[in-house]
C-alpha positions in Angstrom: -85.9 -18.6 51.5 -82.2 -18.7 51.2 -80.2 -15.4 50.7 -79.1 -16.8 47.0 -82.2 -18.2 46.1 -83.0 -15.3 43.9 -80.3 -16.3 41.7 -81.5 -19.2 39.9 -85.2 -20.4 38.7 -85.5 -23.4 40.9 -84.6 -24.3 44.4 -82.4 -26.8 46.0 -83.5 -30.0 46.0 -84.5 -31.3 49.7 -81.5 -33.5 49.7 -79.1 -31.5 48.6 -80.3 -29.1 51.4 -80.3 -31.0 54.2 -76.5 -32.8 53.1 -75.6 -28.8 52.7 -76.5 -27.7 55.7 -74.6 -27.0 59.1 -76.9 -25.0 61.3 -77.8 -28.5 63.4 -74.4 -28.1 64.6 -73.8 -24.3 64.0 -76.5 -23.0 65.6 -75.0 -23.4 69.5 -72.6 -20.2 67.7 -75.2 -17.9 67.6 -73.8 -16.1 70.6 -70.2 -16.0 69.0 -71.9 -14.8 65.5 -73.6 -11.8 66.9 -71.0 -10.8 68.8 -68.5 -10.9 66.3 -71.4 -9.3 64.0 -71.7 -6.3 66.3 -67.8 -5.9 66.6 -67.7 -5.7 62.7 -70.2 -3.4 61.9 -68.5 -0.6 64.8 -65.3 -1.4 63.0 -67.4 -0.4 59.5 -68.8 2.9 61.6 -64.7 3.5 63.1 -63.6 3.5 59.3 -66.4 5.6 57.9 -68.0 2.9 55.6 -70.6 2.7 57.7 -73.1 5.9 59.3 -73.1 5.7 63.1 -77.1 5.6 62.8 -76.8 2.6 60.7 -74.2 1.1 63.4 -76.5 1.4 66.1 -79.5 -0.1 64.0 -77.9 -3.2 63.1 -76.6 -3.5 66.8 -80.3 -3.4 68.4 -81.2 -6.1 65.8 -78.7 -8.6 67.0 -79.4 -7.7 70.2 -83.0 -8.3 69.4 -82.4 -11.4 67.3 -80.4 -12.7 70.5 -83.3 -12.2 73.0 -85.8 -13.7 70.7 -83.3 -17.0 70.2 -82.9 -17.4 73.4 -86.6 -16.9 74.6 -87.3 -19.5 71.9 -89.3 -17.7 69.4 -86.5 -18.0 66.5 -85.7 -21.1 65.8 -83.6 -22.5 63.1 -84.0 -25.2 60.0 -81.7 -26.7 57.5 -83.4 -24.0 55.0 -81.4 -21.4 56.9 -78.0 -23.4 55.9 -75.7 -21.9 58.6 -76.0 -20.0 61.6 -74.2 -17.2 59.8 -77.3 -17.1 56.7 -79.6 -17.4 59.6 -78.9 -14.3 61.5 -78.3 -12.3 58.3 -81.9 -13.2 57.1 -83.6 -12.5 60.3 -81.7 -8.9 60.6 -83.1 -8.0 57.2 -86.6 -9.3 58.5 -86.3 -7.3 61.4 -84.5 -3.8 60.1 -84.9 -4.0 56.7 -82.3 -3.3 53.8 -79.7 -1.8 56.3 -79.5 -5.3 57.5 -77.5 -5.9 54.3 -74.6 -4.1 55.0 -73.6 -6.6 57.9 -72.0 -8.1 54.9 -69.8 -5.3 54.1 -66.0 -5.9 53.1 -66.8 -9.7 55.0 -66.4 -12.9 53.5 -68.3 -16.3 54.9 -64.9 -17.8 55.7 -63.9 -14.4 58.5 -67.4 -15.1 59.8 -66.9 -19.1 59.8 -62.9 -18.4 61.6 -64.6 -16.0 64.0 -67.3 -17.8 65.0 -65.1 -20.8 65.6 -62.4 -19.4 67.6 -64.9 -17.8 70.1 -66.8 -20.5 70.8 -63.3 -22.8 71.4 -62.4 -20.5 73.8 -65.2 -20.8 75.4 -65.9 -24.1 75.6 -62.0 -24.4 76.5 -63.0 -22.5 79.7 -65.6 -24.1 80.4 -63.6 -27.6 80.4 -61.0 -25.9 82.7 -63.6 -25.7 85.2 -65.0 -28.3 84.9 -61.8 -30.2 85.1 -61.0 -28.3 88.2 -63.9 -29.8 89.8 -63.5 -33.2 89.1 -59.9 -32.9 90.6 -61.8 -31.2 93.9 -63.7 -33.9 94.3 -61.2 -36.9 93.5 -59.3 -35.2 96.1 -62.2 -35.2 98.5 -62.9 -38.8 97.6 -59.2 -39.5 98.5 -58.8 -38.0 102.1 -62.5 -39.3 102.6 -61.4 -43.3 101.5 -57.9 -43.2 102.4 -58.1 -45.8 105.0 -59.4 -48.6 102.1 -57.6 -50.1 99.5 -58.6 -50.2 96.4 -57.1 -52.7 93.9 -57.1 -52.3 90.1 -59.9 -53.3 88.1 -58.0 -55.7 86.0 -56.1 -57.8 89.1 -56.7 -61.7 89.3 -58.1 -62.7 92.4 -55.3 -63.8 94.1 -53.6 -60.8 94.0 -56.8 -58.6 95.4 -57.0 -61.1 98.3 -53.7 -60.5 99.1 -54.2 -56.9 98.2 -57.1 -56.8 101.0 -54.6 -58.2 103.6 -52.0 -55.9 102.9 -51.5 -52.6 104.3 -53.8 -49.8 103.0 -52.3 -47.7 100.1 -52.0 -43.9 99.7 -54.6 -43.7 97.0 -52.0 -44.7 94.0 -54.7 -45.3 92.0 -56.2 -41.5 92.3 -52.8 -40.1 91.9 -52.7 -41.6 88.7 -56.3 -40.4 87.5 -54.8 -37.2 88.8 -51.5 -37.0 87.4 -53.7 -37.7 83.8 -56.3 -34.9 84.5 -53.9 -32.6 85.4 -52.1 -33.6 82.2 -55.3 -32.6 80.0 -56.2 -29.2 81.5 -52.1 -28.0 80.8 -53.0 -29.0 77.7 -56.2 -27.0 77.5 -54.5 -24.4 78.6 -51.8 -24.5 76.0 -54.6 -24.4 73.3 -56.5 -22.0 75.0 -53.1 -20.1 74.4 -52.6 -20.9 70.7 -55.8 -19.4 70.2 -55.2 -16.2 72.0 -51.9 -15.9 70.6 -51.9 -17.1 67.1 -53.5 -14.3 64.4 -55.0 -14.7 61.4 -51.4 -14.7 59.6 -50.0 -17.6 61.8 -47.0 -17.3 63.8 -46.2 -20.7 63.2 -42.6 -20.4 65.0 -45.1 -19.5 68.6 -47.1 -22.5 67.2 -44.9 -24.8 67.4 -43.1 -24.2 70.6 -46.5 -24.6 72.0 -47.3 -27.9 70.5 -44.0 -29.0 71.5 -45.4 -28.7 75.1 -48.0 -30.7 74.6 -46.2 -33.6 73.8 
């Protein structure tokens, strides 16, 4: 049952649900929602809207709602809407009303920014590396197949015959997947920057500059 259900006499029609819905794609933020859950509700406990008790209940919760995703006894439908609804309900299953006041002075759109900007940055990082490697290993390739030449894909047969007969080249064809991989993680960088650097308020002058570098 949806959080809102108990405001009207009917429920959404199946359609409307599953057109509604975002937790198929949402749901790989679960990670990001909790933590940015459990950094909101010490921020309630800092500013005294919040008891310390209550604080430390809602944080063992999550943490329980976290273990129990990821050991694969929660899992999540289009009748949970969002992975945001879906945590929410599950802490009220699990701690009762105190679950509740995870809501407190939070709107669905600071969960929806937070949740998105975590995950980014992670999945940015994780490019990086990933990008890393695949350089390694072209490299690698290079110095391994350096004696061959290696003509382009798109050369008439002519020209790889006489291609073959020439002298073998210094990889120009690696240097150029290179000089484009090399290309894309600066760029990842720079957004991995934008996000780091850009608040809630925008700085669009620091924007800028930094899009200006990745053109």
């Amino acid at each position: 049952m949806a959080l809102w259900d108990g405001r009207f006499e009917k429920g959404m029609d199946e359609l409307v649900m599953e057109f509604n819905a975002s937790i198929g794609f949402d749901q790989r933020m679960y990670n990001e929602d909790i933590d940015g859950s459990i950094a909101h509700v010490r921020m309630l406990a800092k500013c005294g809207i919040m008891s310390e008790e209550e604080r430390d209940k809602i944080i063992a919760g999550l943490n329980t709602i976290r273990e129990k995703i990821e050991s694969g006894e929660i899992t999540f439908t289009v009748e949970d809407e969002d992975i945001h609804m879906g945590i929410e309900s599950r802490l009220i299953e699990e701690i009762g009303d105190t679950g509740k006041k995870l809501h407190t002075a939070r709107s669905r759109n600071d969960q929806v920014q937070v949740d998105l900007r975590l995950y980014t940055r992670k999945e940015i990082c994780a490019m990086i590396e990933e990008l890393i490697g695949l350089e390694e290993v072209i490299l690698r390739k290079a110095e391994q197949y350096k004696a061959r030449s290696v003509p382009p894909a798109d050369m008439p047969e002519p020209e790889i015959k006489a291609e073959k007969e020439q002298k073998p080249a210094e990889s120009p064809a690696d240097e150029g997947i290179l000089s484009a991989l090399f290309r894309d993680k600066d760029r990842t960088i720079i957004l991995s920057l934008i996000l780091l650097l850009i608040g809630e308020d925008g700085n669009y002058e620091l924007l800028l500059a930094l899009l200006y570098l990745l053109m």
